[in-house]
LUMKOLTOR-576586 format. One record per residue: residue number from 1; residue in three letters; x, y, z of N, C-alpha, C in turn. Coordinates in pm, 1 decimal. Layout:
BEGIN
{rec NUM; "ALA"; {X; Y; Z}; {X; Y; Z}; {X; Y; Z}},
...
REM end
This chain:
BEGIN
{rec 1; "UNK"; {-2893.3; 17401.1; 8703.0}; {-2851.6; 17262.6; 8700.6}; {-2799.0; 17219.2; 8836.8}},
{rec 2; "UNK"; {-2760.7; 17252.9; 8924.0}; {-2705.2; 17281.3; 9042.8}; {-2768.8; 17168.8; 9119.1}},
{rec 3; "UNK"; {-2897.0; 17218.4; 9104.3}; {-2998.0; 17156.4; 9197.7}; {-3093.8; 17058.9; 9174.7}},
{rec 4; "UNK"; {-3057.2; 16992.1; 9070.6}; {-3128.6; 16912.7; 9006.5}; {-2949.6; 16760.6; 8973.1}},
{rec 5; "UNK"; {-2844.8; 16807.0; 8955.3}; {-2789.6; 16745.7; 8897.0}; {-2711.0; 16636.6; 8995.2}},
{rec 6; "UNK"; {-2636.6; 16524.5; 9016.2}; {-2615.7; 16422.7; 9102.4}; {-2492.0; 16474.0; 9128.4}},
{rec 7; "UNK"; {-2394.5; 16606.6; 9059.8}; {-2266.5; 16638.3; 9087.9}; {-2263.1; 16767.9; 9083.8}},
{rec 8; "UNK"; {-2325.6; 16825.3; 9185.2}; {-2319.6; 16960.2; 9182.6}; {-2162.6; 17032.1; 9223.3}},
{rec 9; "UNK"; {-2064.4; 16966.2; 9253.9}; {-1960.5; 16987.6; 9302.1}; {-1889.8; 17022.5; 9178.5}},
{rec 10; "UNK"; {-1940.6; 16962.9; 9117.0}; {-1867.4; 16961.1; 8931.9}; {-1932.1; 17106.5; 8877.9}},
{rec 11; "UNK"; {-2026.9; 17133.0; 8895.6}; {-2122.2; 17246.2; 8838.7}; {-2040.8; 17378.6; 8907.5}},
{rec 12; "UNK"; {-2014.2; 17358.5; 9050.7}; {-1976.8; 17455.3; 9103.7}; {-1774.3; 17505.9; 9043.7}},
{rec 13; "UNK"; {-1742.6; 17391.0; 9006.0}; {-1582.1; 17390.4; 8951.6}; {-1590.5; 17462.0; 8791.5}},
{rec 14; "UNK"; {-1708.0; 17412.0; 8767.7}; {-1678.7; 17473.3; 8643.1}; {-1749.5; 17562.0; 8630.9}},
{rec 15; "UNK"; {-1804.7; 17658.6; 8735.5}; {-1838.5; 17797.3; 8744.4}; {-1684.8; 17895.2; 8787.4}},
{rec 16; "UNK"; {-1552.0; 17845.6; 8832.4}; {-1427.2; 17861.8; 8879.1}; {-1445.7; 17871.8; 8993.6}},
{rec 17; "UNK"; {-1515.7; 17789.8; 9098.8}; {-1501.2; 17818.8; 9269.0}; {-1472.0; 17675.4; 9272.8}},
{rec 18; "UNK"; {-1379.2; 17701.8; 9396.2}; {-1313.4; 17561.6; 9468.7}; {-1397.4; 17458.8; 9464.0}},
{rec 19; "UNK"; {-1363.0; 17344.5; 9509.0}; {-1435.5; 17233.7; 9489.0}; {-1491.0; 17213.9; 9682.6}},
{rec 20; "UNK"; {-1544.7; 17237.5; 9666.7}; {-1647.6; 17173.9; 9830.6}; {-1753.3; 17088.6; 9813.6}},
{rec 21; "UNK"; {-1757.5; 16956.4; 9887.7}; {-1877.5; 16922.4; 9926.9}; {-1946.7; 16911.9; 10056.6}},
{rec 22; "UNK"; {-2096.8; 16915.7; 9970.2}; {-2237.4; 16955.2; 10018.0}; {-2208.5; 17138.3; 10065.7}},
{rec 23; "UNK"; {-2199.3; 17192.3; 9925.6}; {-2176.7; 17312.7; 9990.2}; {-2361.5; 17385.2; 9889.7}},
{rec 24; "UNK"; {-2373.2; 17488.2; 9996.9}; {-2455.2; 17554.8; 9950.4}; {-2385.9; 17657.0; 9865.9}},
{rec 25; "UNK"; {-2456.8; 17729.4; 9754.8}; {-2419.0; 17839.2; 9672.9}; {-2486.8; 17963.5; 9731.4}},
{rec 26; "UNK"; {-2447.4; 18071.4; 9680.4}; {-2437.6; 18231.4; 9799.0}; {-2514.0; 18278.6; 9689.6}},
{rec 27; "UNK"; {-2546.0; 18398.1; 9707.6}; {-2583.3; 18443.9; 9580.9}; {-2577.2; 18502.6; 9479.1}},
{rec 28; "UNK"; {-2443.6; 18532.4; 9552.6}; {-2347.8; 18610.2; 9406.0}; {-2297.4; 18448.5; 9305.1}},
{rec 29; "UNK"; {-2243.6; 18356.9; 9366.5}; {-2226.6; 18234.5; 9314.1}; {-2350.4; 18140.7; 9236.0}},
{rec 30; "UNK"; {-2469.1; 18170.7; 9267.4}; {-2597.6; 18128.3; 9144.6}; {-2587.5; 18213.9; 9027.2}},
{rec 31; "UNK"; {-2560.5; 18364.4; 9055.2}; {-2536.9; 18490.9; 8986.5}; {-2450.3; 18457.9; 8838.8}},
{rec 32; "UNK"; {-2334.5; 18417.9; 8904.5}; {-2195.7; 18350.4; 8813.7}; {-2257.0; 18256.8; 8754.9}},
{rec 33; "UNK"; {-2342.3; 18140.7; 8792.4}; {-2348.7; 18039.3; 8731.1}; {-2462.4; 18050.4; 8587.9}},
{rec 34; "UNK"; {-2549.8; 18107.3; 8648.1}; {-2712.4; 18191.7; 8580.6}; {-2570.8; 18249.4; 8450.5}},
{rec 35; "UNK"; {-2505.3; 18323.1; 8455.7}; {-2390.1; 18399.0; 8405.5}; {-2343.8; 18281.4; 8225.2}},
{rec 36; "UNK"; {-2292.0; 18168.7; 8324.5}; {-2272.1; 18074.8; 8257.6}; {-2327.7; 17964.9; 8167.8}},
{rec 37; "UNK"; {-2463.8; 17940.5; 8219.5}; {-2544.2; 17882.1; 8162.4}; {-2610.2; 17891.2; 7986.4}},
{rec 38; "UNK"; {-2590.2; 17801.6; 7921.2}; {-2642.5; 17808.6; 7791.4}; {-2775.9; 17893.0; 7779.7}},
{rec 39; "UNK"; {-2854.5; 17902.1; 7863.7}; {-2998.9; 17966.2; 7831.6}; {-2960.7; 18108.7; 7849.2}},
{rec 40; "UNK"; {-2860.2; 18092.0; 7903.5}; {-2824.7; 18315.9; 7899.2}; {-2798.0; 18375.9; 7734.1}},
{rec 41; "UNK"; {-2751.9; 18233.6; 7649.2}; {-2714.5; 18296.9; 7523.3}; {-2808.1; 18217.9; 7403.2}},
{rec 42; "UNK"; {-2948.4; 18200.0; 7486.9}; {-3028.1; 18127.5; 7349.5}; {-3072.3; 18216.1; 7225.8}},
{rec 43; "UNK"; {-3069.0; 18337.3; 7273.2}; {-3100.4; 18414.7; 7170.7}; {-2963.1; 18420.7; 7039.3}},
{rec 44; "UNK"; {-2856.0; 18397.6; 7026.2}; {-2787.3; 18352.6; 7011.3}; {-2755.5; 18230.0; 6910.5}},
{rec 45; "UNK"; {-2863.1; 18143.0; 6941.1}; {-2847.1; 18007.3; 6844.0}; {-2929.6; 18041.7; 6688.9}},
{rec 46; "UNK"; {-2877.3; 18005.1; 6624.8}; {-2902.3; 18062.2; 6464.8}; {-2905.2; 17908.8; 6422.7}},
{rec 47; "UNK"; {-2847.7; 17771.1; 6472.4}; {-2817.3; 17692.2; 6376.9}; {-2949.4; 17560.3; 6399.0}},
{rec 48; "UNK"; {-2955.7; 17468.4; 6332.4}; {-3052.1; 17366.1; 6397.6}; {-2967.7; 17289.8; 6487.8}},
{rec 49; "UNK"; {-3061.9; 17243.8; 6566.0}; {-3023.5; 17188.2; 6712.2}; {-3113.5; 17059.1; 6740.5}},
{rec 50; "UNK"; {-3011.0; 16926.0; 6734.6}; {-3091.2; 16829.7; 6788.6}; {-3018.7; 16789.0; 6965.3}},
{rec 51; "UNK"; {-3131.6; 16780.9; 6989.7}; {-3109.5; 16707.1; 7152.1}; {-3167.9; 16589.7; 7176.1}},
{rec 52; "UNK"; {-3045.0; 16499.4; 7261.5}; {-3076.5; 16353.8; 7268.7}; {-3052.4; 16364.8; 7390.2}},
{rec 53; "UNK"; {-3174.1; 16313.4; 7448.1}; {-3207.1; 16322.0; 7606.2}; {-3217.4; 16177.9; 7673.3}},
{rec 54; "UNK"; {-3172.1; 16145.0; 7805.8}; {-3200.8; 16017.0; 7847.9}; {-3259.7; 16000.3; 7964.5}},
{rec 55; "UNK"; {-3375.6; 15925.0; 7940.1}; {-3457.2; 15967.3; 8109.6}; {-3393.6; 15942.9; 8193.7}},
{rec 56; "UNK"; {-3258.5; 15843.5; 8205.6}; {-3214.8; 15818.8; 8329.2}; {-3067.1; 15885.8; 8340.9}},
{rec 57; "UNK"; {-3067.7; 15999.7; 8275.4}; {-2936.6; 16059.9; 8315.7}; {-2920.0; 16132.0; 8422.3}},
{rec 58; "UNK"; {-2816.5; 16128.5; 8499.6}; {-2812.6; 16174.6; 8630.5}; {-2693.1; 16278.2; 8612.3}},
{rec 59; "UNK"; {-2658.7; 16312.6; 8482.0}; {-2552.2; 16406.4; 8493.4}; {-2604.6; 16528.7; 8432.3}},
{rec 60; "UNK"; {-2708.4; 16531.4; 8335.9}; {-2796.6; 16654.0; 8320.3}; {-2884.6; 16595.1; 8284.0}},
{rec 61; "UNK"; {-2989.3; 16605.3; 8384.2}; {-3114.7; 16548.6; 8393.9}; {-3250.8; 16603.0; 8258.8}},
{rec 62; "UNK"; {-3297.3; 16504.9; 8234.4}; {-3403.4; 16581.1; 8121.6}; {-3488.0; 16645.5; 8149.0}},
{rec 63; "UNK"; {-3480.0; 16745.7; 8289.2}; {-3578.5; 16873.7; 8249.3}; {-3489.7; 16979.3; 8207.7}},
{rec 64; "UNK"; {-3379.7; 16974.4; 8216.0}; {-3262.4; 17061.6; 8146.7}; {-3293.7; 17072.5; 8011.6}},
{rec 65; "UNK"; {-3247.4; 16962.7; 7985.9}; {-3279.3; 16986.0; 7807.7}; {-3414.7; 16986.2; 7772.7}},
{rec 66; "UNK"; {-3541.7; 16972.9; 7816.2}; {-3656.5; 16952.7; 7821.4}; {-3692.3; 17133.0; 7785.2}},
{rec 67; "UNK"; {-3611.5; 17169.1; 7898.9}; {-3640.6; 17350.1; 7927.5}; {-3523.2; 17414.5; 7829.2}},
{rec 68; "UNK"; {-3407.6; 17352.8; 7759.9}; {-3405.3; 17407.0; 7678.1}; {-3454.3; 17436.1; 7515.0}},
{rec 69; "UNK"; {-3494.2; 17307.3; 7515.3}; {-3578.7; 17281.9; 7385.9}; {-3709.0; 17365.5; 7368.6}},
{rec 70; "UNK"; {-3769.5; 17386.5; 7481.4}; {-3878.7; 17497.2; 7480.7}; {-3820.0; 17624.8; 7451.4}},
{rec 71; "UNK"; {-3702.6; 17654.8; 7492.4}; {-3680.8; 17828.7; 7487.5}; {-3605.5; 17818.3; 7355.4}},
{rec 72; "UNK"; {-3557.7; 17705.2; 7246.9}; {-3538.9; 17713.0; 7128.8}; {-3663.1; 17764.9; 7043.1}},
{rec 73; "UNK"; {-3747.3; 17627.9; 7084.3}; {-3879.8; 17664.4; 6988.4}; {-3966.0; 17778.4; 6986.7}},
{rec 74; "UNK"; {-3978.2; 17857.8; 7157.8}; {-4036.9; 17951.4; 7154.8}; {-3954.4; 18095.6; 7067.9}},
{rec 75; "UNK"; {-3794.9; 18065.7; 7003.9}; {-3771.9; 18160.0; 6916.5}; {-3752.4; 18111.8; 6794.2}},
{rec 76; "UNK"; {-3894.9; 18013.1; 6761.7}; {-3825.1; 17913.9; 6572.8}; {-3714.0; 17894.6; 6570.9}},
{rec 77; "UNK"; {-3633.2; 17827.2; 6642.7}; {-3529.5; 17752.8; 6629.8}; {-3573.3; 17629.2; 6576.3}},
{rec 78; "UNK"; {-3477.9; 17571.7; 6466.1}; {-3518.3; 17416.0; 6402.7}; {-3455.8; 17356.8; 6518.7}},
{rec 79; "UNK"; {-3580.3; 17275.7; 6624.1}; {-3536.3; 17202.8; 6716.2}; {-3594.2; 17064.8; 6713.1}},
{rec 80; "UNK"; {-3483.6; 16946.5; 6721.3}; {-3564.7; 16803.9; 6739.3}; {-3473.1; 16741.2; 6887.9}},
{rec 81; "UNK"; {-3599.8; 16760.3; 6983.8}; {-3555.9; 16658.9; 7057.4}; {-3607.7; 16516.4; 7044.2}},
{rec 82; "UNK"; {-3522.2; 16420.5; 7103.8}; {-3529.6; 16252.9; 7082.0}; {-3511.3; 16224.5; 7209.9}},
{rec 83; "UNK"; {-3633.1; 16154.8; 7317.0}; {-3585.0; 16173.3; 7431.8}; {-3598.7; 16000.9; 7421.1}},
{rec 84; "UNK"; {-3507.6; 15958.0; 7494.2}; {-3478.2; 15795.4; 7515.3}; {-3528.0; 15724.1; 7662.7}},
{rec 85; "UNK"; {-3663.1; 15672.8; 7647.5}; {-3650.6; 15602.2; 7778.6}; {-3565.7; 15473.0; 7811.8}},
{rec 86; "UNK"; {-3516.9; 15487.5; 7909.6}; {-3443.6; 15341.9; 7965.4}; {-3518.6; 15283.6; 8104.9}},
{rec 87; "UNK"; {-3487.9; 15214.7; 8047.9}; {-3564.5; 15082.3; 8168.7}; {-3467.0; 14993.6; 8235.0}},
{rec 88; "UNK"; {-3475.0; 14980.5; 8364.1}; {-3385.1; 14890.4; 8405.0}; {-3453.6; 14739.2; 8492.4}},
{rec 89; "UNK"; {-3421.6; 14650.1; 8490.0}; {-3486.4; 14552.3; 8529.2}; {-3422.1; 14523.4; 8731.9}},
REM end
């Protein structure tokens, strides 16, 4: 999410490292985060799972949930995503 998301500064705080910006991550620090991430514990989900996605979200963008909805279904997880386009004029 890091690298895709409009607040990576936030991603990096709530991995527990200081807050810096425009900082690059090391690679023990992707390590931690990979660590943290919901897809480390999909094997894990037993329950049904809906995801409501918004094309124009800039705080977790919809290939996030896009890519998690695939690694539900690829273990029969009851998964419904609802992805919402928005339009702005």
């Amino acid at each position: 999410m890091f690298a895709v998301t409009d607040i990576p500064d936030w991603v990096m705080v709530e991995c527990g490292f200081p807050y810096q910006a425009d900082i690059v991550p090391s690679g023990d620090q992707l390590i931690k985060m990979a660590a943290a991430s919901p897809s480390r514990w999909i094997d894990n989900v037993k329950a049904d799972v809906l995801l409501l996605v918004g094309s124009k979200d800039l705080r977790v963008p919809p290939s996030q949930s896009i890519y998690y909805y695939k690694l539900l279904k690829a273990r029969q997880v009851n998964v419904k995503l609802v992805y919402l386009f928005v339009y702005f004029c």
